[in-house]
C-alpha positions in Angstrom: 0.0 0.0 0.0 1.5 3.3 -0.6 0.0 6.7 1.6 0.6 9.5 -0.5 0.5 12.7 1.1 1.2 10.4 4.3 2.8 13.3 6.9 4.2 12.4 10.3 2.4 8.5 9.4 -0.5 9.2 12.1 -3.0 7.7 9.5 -0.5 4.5 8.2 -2.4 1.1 9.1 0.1 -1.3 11.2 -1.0 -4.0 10.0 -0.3 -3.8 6.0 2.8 -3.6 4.4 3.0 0.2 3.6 5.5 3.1 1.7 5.0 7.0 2.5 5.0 9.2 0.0 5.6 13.3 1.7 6.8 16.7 -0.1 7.9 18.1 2.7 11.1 17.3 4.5 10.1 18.9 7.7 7.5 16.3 7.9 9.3 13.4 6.9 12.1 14.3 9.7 9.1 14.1 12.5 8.0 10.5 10.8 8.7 9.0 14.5 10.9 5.9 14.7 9.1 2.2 13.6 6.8 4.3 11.0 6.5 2.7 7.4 9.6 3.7 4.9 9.0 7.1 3.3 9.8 9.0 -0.4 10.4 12.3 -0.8 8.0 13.0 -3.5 5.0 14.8 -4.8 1.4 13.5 -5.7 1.1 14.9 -9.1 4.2 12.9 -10.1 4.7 9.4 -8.1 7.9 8.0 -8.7 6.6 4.0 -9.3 5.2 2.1 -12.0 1.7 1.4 -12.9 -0.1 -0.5 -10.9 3.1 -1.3 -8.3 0.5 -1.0 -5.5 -2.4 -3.2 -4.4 -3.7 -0.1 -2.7 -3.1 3.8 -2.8 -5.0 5.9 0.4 -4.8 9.6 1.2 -6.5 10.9 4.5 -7.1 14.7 4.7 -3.8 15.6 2.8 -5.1 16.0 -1.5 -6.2 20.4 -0.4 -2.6 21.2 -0.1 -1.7 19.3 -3.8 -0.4 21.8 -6.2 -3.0 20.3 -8.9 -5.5 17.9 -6.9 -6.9 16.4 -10.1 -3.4 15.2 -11.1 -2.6 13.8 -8.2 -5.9 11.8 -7.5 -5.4 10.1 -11.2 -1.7 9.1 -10.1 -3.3 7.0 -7.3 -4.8 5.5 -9.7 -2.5 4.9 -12.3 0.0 3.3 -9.6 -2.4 1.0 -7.2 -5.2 -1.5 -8.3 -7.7 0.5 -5.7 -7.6 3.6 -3.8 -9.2 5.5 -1.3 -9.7 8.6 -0.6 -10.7 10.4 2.7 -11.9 14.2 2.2 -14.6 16.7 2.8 -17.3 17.6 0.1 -17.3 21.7 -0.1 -21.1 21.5 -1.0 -21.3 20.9 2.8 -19.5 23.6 4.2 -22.4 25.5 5.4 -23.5 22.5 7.1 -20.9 23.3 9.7 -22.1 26.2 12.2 -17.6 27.1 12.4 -17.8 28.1 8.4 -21.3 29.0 8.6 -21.5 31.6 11.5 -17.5 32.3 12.3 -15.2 31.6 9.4 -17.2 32.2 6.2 -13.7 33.1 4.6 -13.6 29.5 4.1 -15.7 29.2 1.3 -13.7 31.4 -0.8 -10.7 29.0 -0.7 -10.1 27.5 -4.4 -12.0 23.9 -4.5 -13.2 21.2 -6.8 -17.0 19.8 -7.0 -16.7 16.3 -5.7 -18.1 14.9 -8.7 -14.6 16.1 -10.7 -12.5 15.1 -7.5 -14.7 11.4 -7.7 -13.9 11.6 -11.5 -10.4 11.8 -11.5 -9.7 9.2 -8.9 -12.2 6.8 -11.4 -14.2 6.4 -8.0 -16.5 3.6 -7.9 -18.7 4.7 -4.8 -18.4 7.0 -1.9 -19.3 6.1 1.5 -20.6 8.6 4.4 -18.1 9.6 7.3 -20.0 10.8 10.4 -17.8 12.7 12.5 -18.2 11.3 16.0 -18.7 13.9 19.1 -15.7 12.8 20.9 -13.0 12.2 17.6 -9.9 12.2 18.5 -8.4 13.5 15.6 -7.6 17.1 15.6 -9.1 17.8 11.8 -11.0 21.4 11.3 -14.6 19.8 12.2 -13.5 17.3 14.6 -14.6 20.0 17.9 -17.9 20.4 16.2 -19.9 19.4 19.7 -17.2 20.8 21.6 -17.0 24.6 20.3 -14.6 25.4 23.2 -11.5 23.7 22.1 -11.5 26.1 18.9 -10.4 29.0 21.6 -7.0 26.9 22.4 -4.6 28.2 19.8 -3.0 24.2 19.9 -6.3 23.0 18.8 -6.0 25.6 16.0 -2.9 24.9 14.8 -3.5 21.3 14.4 -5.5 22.0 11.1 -4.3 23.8 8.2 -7.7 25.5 7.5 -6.8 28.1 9.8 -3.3 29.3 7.9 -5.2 28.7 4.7 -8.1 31.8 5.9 -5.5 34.0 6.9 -4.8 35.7 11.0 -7.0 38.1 11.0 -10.1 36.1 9.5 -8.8 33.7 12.3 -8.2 36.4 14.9 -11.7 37.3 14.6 -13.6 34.3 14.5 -11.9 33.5 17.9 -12.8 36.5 19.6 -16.4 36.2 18.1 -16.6 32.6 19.1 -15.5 33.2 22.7 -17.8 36.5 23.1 -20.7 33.8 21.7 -19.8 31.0 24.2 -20.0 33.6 27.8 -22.9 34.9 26.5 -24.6 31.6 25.6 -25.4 33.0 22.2 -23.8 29.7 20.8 -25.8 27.3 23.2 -28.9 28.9 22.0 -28.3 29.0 18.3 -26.8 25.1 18.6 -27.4 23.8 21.8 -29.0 20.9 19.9 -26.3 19.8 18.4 -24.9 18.6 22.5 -27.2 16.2 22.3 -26.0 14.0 18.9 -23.5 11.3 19.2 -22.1 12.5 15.6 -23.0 14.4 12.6 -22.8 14.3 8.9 -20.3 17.0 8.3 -19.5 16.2 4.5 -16.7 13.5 4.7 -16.6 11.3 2.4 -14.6 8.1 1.5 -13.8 8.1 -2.4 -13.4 4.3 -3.1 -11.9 3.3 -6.8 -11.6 -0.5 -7.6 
């Protein structure tokens, strides 16, 4: 299996035989010790043969691809099957962060599904509910926990947030903490406390 776009390897399954594939070198340099064997290389131009994988996956990572499209066919063109786990943009006002705090989001270059499904030859998608208490620390992962968007760590655990700029940032924090000690935010979504997860728009692209 090869994990393109694979980071520090916190998404690498132990138990398949797996190679990296990460741009960056800062990231490869915190791969921590034991973690699958990693190339230096881009998406858009995957340094192995056709079809030299049974399997290609890439969680979260095909946003910060210089052409998305590109690398999504490589995938395919060097594994048998691939998935793909990402977030549908038709959904983004489905989240009440984007909605009512970070609207800036929106405005952020992205492709319709449907050509992201296309180039990756996807065969069918399957729904991802984010769970109240995930674990990872992905953009919508806090969505029944709105305080953990004031802790600058939880912040910078997502990209989203360099990606709208400091002061868009800036503001929706000060707006979201102003929200939360007035209980404007309880009362606008204090439904949402009760659901054990919620359809946020994450998808798994599967091709076989």
């Amino acid at each position: 299996m090869v994990n393109v776009g694979a980071g520090t390897g916190s998404y690498e399954p132990a138990d398949r035989e797996v190679v990296a594939v990460e741009p960056s070198s800062v990231m490869l340099c915190q791969r921590p010790p034991g973690t699958a064997p990693a190339v230096q290389a881009s998406a858009e131009a995957l340094p192995f043969e056709d079809g030299a994988f049974d399997a290609a996956m890439a969680v979260l990572s095909d946003h910060h691809w210089s052409d998305r499209l590109a690398g999504l066919r490589e995938l395919r063109r060097v594994a048998r099957r691939a998935v793909v786990f990402q977030f549908d943009p038709a959904f983004a006002d489905a989240f009440w962060l984007i909605r009512d705090y970070v609207p800036e989001f929106k405005a952020l270059p992205a492709f319709s599904f449907d050509e992201l499904a296309g180039a990756l030859g996807a065969t069918r998608v399957e729904v991802v509910p984010v769970p109240w208490d995930c674990a990872d620390g992905f953009f919508c992962a806090f969505w029944r926990r709105p305080e953990a968007y004031l802790d600058e760590a939880v912040r910078r655990g997502s990209s989203v947030w360099a990606r709208v700029g400091s002061e868009a940032e800036a503001r929706a924090v000060s707006r979201l903490r102003a929200d939360l000690e007035s209980g404007a935010w309880r009362e606008r979504h204090g439904p949402l406390l009760s659901l054990d997860e919620l359809d946020l728009g994450f998808r798994l692209l599967i091709a076989e």
